[in-house]
N, C-alpha and C positions, 0 to 999 in steps of 0.2 A: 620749472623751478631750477634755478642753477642749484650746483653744489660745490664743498671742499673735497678733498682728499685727505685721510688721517693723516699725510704725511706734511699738510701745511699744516693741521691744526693743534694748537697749545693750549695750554689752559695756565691762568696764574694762579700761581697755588694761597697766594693772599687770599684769594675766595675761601678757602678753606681752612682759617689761618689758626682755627680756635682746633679742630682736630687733629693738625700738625702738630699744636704744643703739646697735643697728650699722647699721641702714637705716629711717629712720622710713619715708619713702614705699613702700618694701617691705613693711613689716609693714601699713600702711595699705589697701595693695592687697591682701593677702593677706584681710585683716577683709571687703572691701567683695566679694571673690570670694566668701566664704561666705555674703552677703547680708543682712549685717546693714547697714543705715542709718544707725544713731547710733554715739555713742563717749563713751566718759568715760575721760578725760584724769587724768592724774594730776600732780602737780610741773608743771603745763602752761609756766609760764614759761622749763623748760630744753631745750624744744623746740618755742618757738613759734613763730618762723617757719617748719619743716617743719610744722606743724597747718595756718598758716595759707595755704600754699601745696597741703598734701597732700588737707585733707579735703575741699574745692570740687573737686581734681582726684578723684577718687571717689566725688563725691556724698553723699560725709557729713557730719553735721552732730556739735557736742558740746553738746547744752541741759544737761547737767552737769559739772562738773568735780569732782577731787578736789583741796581745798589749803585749809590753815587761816588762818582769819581769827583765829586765838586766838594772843594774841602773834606778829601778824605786820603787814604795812604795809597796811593794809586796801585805801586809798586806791587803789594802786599794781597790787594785786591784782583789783581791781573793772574800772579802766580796762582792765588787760589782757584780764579775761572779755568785757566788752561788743566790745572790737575782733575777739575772736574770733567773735562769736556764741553765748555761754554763755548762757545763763538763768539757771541758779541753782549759787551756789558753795560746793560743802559742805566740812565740815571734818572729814577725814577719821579723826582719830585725838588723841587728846589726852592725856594723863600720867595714868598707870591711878593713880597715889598718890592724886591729885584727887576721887577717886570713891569714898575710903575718907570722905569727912563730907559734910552737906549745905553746909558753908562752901566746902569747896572743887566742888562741883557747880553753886554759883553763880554762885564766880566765872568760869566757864566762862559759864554763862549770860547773864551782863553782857557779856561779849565776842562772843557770839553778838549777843543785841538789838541791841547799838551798832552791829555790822556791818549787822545787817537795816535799820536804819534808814538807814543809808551808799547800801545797796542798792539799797533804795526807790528813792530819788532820783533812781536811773540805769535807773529798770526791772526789777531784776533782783533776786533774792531769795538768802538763804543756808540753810544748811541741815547738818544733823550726822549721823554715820554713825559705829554703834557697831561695835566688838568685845565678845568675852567678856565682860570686867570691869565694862563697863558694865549689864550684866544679872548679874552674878553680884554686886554691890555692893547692898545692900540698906541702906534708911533708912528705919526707921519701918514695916519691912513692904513696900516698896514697892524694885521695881528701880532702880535708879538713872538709868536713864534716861527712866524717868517721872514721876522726880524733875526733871531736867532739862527735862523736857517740863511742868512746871509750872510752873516758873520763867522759862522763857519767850517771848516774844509769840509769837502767834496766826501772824504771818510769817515765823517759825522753820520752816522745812519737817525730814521726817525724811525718812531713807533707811535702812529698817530692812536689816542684813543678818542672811539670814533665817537663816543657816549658821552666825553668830560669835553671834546671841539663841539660838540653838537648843543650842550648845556652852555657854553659859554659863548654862542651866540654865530659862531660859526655856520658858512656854506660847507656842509663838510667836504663833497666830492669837488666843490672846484677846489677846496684847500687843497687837496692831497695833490690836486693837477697843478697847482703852483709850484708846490713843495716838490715835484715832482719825482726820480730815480730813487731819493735817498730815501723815499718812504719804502721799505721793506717791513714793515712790521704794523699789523691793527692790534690795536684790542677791540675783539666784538660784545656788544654788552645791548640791553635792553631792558626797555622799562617807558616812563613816560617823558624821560629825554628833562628830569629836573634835576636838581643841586640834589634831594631826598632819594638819598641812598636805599632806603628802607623800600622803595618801588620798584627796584630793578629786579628784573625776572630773569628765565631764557630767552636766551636768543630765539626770535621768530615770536613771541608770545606778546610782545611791547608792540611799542609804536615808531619805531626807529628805520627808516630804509635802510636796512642794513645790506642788502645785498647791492645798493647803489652806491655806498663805501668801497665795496670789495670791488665793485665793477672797474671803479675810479683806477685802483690800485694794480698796475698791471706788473709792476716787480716784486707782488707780494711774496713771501716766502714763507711766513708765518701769522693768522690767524688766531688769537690768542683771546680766549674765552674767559671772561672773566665778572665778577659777581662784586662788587666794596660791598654791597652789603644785601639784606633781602628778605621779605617779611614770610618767605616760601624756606625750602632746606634747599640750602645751598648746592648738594650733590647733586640732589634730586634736579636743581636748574643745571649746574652742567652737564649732565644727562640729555635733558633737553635740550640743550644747546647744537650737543652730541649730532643729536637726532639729526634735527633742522637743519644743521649746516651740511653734514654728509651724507641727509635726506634719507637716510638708513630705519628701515620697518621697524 
C-alpha cells in the first residue's frame, strides 16, 4: 500500500467549518492532535488573527489558502496571505454559468493571470480549484477546465479535486496527466463518487481510486483532506483519512 508523508498532507478546514465558528484554537488543536502539519484555510480573512495566533501555537503551517482572486480586491488578499505565511492562493469556486462558453472561461482566466502576476511580485503564486461543472462543461470536446488551463500562464497552479472531476464525469488520472506540471495540489476525498455530499466519508473507506489520483500526480506537493460534508463526524473522518494515507497504526 503506498503512502503520504505528514509533510505533503493538508486538511481544509472547511470540513470542519461549524467548530471553527465556535472555537478556532479548539478546532486547530484538535487538527494538530490527529497529526496533521499543514491546513487550508478557507474565507481566511474572517478568522485571521486566531490563524495567526493559533497555527505557530500548534505548529501548523497554511502554504494554501482557499479565497478568490476572481472579482475580488487582489491587492488586499495577497498582503494578507504573505502576513500569514501562505504560498499559494487558490480560488476556490467561481459562477458555474461562466463555464457554459469558452468567453466566459476566459474571462475567469484574465483574472486568474492578472492576479498571478500581482503574485509574483510578492513571492507567492495563485491557483484554481474545481467542482463538478467544471469537468462536466465541455468546449470543443475538451473539459472545461482544460480549457481553462489553456488559457492560462504557466503560473497558474491547479488543485485538482479529485472527488468533484470524478463526480463530474471525468477520467481522473488522465486529466491530471493532461493538465500536467501545474497540478501541484489534490484534494483527497471519499465516498461514493456522487453530487450527495451527505456520503462522503475517509479517505480509504469509499469507493474512489484514490491512490490512482496520487499516482497520476507526480509534482504533487500537497494532498489535502477534505470532507463538504458527512453523515459520519467529521474529525473522526479526517482521523481516518489520517490513518490511511500515512498508513500509520
Amino acid at each position: 500500500m503506498p503512502t503520504l508523508g505528514t509533510d505533503v498532507l493538508s486538511v481544509q478546514l472547511y470540513t470542519v467549518r461549524e467548530a471553527l465558528s465556535e472555537d478556532v484554537d479548539g478546532a486547530l488543536g484538535r487538527i494538530a492532535e490527529i497529526g496533521l502539519k499543514q491546513v487550508e484555510p478557507f474565507g481566511f480573512q474572517n478568522f485571521f488573527d486566531d490563524l495567526l495566533v493559533g497555527l505557530p501555537k500548534y505548529d501548523l503551517t497554511a502554504p494554501t489558502v482557499h479565497t478568490s482572486v476572481v472579482d475580488a480586491d487582489v491587492d488586499e488578499i495577497l498582503a494578507a496571505a504573505k502576513e500569514l505565511g501562505i504560498q499559494t492562493v487558490i480560488t476556490p469556486h467561481s459562477n458555474p454559468e461562466l463555464w457554459t462558453s469558452e468567453e466566459g472561461i476566459s474571462g475567469i482566466a484574465d483574472q486568474l493571470n492578472a492576479a498571478a502576476e500581482k503574485a509574483a511580485g510578492l513571492g507567492l503564486s495563485v491557483g484554481y480549484h474545481n467542482h463538478w461543472f467544471e469537468l462536466e462543461s465541455k468546449i470543443d470536446g475538451k473539459h472545461g477546465l482544460e480549457v481553462l488551463a489553456a488559457k492560462t500562464a504557466p503560473e497558474v497552479l491547479l488543485e485538482v479535486d479529485t472527488y468533484w472531476a470524478y463526480a463530474g464525469g471525468a477520467d481522473v488520472p488522465a486529466l491530471i496527466g493532461r493538465l500536467g506540471d501545474r497540478v501541484q495540489f489534490l484534494h483527497l476525498k471519499d465516498g461514493d463518487g456522487t453530487r450527495n455530499t451527505k456520503t462522503q466519508v475517509g479517505v480509504g473507506h469509499g469507493s474512489l481510486p484514490v491512490w490512482d489520483f496520487v499516482a497520476a500526480t507526480p509534482n504533487l506537493k500537497y494532498g489535502v483532506i477534505e470532507l463538504d460534508d458527512s453523515e459520519l463526524d467529521r474529525f473522526q473522518c479526517i482521523a481516518d483519512s489520517f490513518k490511511y494515507l500515512t498508513g500509520a497504526n
